[in-house]
N, C-alpha and C positions, 0 to 999 in steps of 0.2 A: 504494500500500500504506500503511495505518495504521500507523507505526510504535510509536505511543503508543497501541496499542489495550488496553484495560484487561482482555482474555481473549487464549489463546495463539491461534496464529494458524500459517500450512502452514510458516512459515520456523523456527519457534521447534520444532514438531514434526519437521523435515529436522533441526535441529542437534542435537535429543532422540537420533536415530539414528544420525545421524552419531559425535557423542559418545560412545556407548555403543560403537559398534565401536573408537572409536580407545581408548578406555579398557581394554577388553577385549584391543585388539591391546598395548597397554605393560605390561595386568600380565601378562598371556601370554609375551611376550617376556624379562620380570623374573625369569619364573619359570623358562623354558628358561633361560637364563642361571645360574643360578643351581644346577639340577639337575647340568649340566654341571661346575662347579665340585666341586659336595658329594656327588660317586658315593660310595653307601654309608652316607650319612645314615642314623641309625637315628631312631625314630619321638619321641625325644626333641629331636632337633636339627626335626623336624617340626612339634612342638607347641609349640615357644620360640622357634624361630629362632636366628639367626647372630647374632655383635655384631654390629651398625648404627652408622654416626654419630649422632653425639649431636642432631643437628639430628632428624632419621629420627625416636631414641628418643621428640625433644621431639615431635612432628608423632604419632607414632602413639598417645602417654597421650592427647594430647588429641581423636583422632579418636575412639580408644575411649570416649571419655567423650561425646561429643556423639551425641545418636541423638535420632531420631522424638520422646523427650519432650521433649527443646531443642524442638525445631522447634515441636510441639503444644503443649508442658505448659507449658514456661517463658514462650513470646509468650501462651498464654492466662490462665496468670498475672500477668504484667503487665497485661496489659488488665483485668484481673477486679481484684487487688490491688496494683497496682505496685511497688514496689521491695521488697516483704518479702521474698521469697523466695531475696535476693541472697544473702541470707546462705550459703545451700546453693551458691551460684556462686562466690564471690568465695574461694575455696580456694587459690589460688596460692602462699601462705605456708604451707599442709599440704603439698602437694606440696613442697616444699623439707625439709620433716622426712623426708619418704621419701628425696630424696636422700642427704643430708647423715648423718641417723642410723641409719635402717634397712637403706640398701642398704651398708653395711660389714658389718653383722650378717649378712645374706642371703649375702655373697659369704664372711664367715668359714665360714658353713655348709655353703657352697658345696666349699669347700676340706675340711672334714671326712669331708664324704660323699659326695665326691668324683665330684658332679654334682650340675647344676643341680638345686636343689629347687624342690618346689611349697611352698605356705602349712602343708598338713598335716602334710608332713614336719620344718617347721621344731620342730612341736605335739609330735609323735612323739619330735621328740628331745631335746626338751627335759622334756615329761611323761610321758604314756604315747600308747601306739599306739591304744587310744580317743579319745584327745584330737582324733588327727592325723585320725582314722575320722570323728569329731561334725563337725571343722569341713567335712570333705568332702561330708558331708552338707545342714549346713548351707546351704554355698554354694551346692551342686546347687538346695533347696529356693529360695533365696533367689535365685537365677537363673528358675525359674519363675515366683515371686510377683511378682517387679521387673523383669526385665531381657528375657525373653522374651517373656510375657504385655504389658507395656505397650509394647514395640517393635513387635510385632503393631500393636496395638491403635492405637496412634498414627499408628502408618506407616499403615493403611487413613486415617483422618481426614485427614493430610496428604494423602496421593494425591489424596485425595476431594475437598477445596478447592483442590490446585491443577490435579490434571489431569483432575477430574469423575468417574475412577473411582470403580465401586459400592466400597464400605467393606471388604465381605469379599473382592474382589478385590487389591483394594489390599493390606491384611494378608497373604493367605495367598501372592499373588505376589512380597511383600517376602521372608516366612521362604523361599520355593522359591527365588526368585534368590541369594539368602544361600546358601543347603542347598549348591547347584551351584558356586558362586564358593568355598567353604570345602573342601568335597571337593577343586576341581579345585587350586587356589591353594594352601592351605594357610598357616603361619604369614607366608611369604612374600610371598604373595599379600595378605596384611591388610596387612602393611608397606609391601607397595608403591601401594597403593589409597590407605592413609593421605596417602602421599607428594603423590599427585597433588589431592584431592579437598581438602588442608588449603588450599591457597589461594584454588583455587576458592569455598570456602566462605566464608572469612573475606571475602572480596572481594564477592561475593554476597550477603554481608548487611549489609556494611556497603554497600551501593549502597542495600539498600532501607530501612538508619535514615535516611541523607543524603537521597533520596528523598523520602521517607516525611514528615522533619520540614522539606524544603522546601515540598511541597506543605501541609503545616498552617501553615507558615510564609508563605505568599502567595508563594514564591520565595526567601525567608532562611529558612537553616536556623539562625540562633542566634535568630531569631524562631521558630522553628517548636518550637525548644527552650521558648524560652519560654513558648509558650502551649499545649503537653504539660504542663508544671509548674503553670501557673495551673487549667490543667483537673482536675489532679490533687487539688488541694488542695479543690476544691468535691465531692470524692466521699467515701466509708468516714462517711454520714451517720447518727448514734447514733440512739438514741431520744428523746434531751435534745434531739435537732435542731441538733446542731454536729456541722459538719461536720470529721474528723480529717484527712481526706486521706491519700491514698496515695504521697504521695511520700518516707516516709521510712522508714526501715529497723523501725526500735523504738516498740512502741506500748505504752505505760506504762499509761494511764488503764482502766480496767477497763469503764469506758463506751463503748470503743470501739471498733467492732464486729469492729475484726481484731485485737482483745486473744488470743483465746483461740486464734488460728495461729500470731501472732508475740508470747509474752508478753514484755513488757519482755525482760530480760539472759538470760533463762532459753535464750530462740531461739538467741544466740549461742551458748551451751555444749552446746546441743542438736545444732545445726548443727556444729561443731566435734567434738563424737563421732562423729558418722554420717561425716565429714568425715575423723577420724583412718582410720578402719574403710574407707572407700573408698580412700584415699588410699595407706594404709602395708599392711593386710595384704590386699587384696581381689587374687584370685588376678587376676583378666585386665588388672587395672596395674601391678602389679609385676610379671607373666609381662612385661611392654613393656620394662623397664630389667634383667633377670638374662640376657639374650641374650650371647653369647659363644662365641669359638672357644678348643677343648680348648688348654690349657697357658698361656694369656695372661695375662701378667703383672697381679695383682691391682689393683697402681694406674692401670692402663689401664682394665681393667673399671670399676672405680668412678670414675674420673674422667668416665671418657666417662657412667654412668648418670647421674651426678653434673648434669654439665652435659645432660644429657638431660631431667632431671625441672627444674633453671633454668627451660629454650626453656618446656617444657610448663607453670610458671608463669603464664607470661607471658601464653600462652596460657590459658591459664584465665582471665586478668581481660578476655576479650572477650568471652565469652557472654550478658553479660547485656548489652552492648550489641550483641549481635547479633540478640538472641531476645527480652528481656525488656521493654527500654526501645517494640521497635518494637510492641511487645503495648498497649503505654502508647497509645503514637505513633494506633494503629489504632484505641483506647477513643476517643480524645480527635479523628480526623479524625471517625466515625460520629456523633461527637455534634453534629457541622455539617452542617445540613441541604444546604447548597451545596457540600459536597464532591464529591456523588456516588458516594463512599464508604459501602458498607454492612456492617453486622457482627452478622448473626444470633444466632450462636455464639461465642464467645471464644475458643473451641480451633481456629478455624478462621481467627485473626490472621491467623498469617505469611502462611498459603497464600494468603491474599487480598491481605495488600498485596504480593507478591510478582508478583500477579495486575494489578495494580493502577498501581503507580508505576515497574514496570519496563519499557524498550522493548521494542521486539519486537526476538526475534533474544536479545539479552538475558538474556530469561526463559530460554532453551533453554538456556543456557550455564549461567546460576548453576542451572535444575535439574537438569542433570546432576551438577553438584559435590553439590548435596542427597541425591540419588539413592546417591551415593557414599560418603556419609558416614552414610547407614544403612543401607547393607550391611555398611562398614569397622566398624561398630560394631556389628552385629548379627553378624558374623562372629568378632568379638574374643571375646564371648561364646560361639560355640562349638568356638572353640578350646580356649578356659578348659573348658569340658564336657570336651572331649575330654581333655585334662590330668590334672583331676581324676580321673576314673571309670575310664584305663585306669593312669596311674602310682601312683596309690592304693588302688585293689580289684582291677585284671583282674590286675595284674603279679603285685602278691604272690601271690595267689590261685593263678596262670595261670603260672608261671616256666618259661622256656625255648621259650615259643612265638615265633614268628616275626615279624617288624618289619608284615607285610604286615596279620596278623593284630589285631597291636595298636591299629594304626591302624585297622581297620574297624568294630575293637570300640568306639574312642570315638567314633565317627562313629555307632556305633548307639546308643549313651549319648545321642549328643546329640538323634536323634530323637525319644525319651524323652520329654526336657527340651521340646523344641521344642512337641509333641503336648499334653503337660500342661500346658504355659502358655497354651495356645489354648483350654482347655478351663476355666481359670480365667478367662478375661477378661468371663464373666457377672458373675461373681462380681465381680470388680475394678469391674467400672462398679456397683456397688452400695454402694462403700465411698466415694462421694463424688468429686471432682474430681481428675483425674488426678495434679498434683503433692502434693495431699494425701494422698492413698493411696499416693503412690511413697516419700514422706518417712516417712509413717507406718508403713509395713512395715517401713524400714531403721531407723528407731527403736525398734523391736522386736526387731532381730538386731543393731544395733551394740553395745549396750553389753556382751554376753558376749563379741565379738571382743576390744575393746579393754581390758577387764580382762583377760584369759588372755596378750595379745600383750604388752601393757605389764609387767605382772606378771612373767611369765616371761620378759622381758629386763634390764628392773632391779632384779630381786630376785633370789637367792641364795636366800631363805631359804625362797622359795613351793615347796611340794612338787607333787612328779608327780599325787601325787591329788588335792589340790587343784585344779591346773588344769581336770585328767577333770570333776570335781563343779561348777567355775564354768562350763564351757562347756555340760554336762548341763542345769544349774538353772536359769541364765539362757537359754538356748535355751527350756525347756517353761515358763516363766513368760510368757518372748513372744511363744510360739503360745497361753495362755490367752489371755492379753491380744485377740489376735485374734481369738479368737472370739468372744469377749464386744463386740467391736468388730461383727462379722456381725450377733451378735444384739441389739445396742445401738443400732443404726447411728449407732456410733463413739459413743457414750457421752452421743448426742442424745434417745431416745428414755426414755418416763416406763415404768419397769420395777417390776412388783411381786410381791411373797412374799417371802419369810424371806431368804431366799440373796442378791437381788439389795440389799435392806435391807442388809442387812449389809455390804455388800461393794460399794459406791460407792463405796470409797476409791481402791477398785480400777480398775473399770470406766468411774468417770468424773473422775481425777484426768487433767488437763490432759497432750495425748501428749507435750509435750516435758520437762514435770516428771518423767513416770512414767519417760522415758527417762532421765535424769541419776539419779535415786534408785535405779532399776534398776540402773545402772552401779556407786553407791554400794554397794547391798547387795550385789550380784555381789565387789567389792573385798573387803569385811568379812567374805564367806564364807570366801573363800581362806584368808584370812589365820587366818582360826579354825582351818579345817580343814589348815590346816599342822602348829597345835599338835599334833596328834592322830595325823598321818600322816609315814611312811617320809620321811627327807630326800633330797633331789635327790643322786643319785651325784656323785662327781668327776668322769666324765663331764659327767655334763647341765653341770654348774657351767664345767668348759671350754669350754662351747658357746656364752656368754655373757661370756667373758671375754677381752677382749683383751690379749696379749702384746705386751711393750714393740717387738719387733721389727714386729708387726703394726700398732702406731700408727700408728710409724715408716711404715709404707708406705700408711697413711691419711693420712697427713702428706705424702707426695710426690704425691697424687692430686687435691692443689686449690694454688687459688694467691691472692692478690690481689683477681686480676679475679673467679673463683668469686664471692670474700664481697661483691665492688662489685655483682654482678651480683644475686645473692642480695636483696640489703637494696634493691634498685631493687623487684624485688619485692613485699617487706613495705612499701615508702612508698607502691607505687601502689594497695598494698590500706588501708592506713593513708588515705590522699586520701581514695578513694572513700566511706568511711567518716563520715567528718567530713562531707563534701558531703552522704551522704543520711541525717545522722544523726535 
């Protein structure tokens, strides 16, 4: 038997089956367990889950966050641009904000309202019940545009490079196995999938960077490092005929050619809103840390979320050396005629060196953890559906109906979503390369989140209606934006008559510029429209404000090791930084 054979082979397809049953049989077993425990659950304790350990917490943000466009977008990325893109990765130090400053806010509101909220709810009670309606909406939309549609979509192209599956197979057997594992499993069942599939993964990809830059390396992978990095710097070739290279983060000169993706400083503040917006209010990761059992003492809940969002740091600073760099890795082995190494496609990296540098026997192992980690992720998602559409519209709407009902109603919501994002993904492969169009849509809906959330937690003095009018305004400025993006293709194309004349400022000001000024004029709105409107009740204003006794129990909820732990963090993000500056 070929162990080293460079396609899968009858051992690696036994272990594919094998794996799949045994995985099946431990969240199976997770979940019976579990059910036994929680007779009577009602369909909220179903769509949050239970506290978890903090390890769990850290293991499931970051499972949720890793799907089909890791695997696709970020290793095609790299290969295509290399290390720009980190920026949207190297988040570790956002997540710490969600610890540290949001989830005390979340859990005071918690205690208010005396249950778990979602994101709208917090909107609802801090402005008006519009507010809490827009962002629900929002998200729903913003779940087809980004999260369903390109999980589809990628997961078919993965399948399809690594286990030859046809494309729409791949896709729609992804959402169907998702559909079936969410119904049966439920929030539990993501928890525990996360559990199993995070090591796997991590383990799995970092065999095929070591792999990967041994074989470019002759056998040394700090050679193999090396000449990934030599090869990088001979690419992103201007028109002047200097070549900028791809191996650094920030591209200043306007000559070159990946200016207008990553422009100088602008990327970072870019990446950092979309980054606040994912990170602090985006319902399916913070639904990961607000888990908890009824009456549990506040500095446990936050302490544990606390050191939850840390683990899942930390975890955040591997993805791009799981996904990005091997993207690099695979540009730079195809560019050697004696590797034997080939690379058609750049969306089709991983699957291939995966194909490629790993043994037999092997490959069955790390894909099944792959396999798992876009389910666990593609399921986070519609649990989050389900969250939003029945504890936001069916409830109020629908009061006094039945737990069984609730639950099937978000289960039907989610089909919805599921159905609509498949029906977009023409559309999506027309707005250009997958991580540009996933970054560009979230540039489009972050900067209304993060004015509304930010605003109405540090300010006092922003009114109800204001909030209602910053999340309205900036919501239908960022779906112009996108259309004019359809009809633009993204702001590339030579458009003419009066309207389009006019309104280039618009159309084709740079997507991460328009995001940050978007964000700006969103801010300046509020703040206008405060002068003019009702002030925030004494209510809303206590909803926001914390009571010395309540510090106090923010204050027993960390220690020491928390802020050692914390700031290990911010240095490894700080490193990386400077290395690929």
């Amino acid at each position: 038997m070929n162990w080293n054979s460079h396609e899968f082979i009858w051992l690696d397809w036994v272990i594919i089956a094998v794996g799949i049953l045994a995985v099946t049989w431990a969240v199976w077993r997770s979940i019976q367990k579990d059910k036994r425990l929680q007779q009577g659950a009602s369909s909220e304790d179903y769509l949050f889950g239970k506290g978890e350990p903090w390890y769990i917490i850290g293991a499931a943000i970051f499972a949720a966050n890793i799907g089909s466009e890791h695997l696709v977008g970020l290793a095609g990325t790299g290969a295509k641009a290399g290390v720009g893109m980190a920026h949207w990765e190297m988040q570790g130090w956002m997540i710490l904000i969600l610890g540290w400053l949001f989830v005390p806010f979340y859990q005071l509101m918690n205690n208010k309202m005396g249950k778990i909220i979602t994101m709208p709810d917090f909107l609802k009670y801090r402005y008006t019940p519009a507010t809490g309606s827009w962002l629900s909406i929002i998200t729903l939309i913003a779940y087809v545009l980004t999260k369903v549609s390109v999980t589809a979509f990628t997961g078919g192209i993965f399948m399809e490079s690594l286990l030859g599956l046809p494309f729409w197979y791949g896709a729609i057997g992804l959402i169907v196995l998702t559909g079936i594992f969410t119904v049966l499993g439920g929030m539990k069942g993501v928890m525990t999938l996360s559990a199993i599939q995070t090591p796997i993964l991590i383990a799995g990809s970092f065999l095929v960077l070591f792999l990967g830059l041994s074989a470019l390396g002759g056998g040394s992978i700090p050679e193999g490092w090396t000449a990934m990095i030599d090869y990088a710097k001979t690419l992103n070739v201007g028109e002047d005929g200097v070549a900028y290279g791809t191996n650094h983060m920030f591209h200043f000169s306007t000559g070159d050619p990946l200016y207008d993706d990553y422009p100088g400083f602008w990327v970072f503040i870019g990446a950092s809103i979309i980054g606040f917006w994912y990170w602090c209010t985006d319902q399916h990761i913070v639904q990961r840390v607000l888990g908890q059992r009824k009456g549990e003492d506040n500095d446990v809940v936050m302490k544990r979320a606390r050191r939850g969002t840390i683990a899942a740091g930390y975890f955040k600073l591997l993805p791009v050396f799981m996904f990005l760099i091997p993207g690099m890795v695979a540009a730079a082995l195809a560019a050697r005629p004696d590797s034997g190494f080939t690379l058609d496609d750049p969306d089709t990296a991983f699957g291939s060196m995966v194909k490629f540098v790993l043994p037999a026997g092997v490959k069955g192992i790390v894909t099944i953890g792959f396999i798992s980690a876009l389910v666990a992720s593609l399921a986070a998602f519609f649990n989050s559906c389900a969250t939003l559409f029945t504890e936001d519209f069916y409830k109020p709407m629908f009061k006094g109906k039945s737990e069984d009902t609730y639950v099937l109603v978000g289960r039907i919501a989610t089909v919805v979503v599921v159905v609509l994002g498949i029906v977009w993904i023409p559309v999506m492969m027309s707005l250009g390369s997958l991580y540009d169009y996933l970054q560009g849509i979230q540039s489009l809906l972050a900067p209304a989140m993060v004015a509304v959330f930010a605003l109405g937690i540090f300010s006092k003095r922003i009114t109800p209606k204001a909030g209602e009018v910053g999340m309205i305004v900036g919501f239908i400025i960022g779906m112009v934006r996108l259309l004019t993006n359809i009809f633009t293709n993204t702001g590339k194309d030579i458009m003419t008559g009066w309207y389009w004349e006019c309104t280039t400022w618009f159309w084709q000001t740079n997507w991460l510029i328009f995001e940050i000024w978007l964000l700006v004029f969103i801010m300046l709105l509020m703040v206008v429209v405060s002068f003019f409107t009702a002030k925030p009740t004494a209510q809303q204003i206590e909803a926001i404000t914390f009571t010395d006794d309540y510090k106090k129990v923010i204050g027993k909820s960390w220690n020491k090791w928390d802020v050692i732990a914390s700031l290990g963090v911010v240095a490894l993000c700080v490193a990386f930084y400077m290395y690929f500056w």
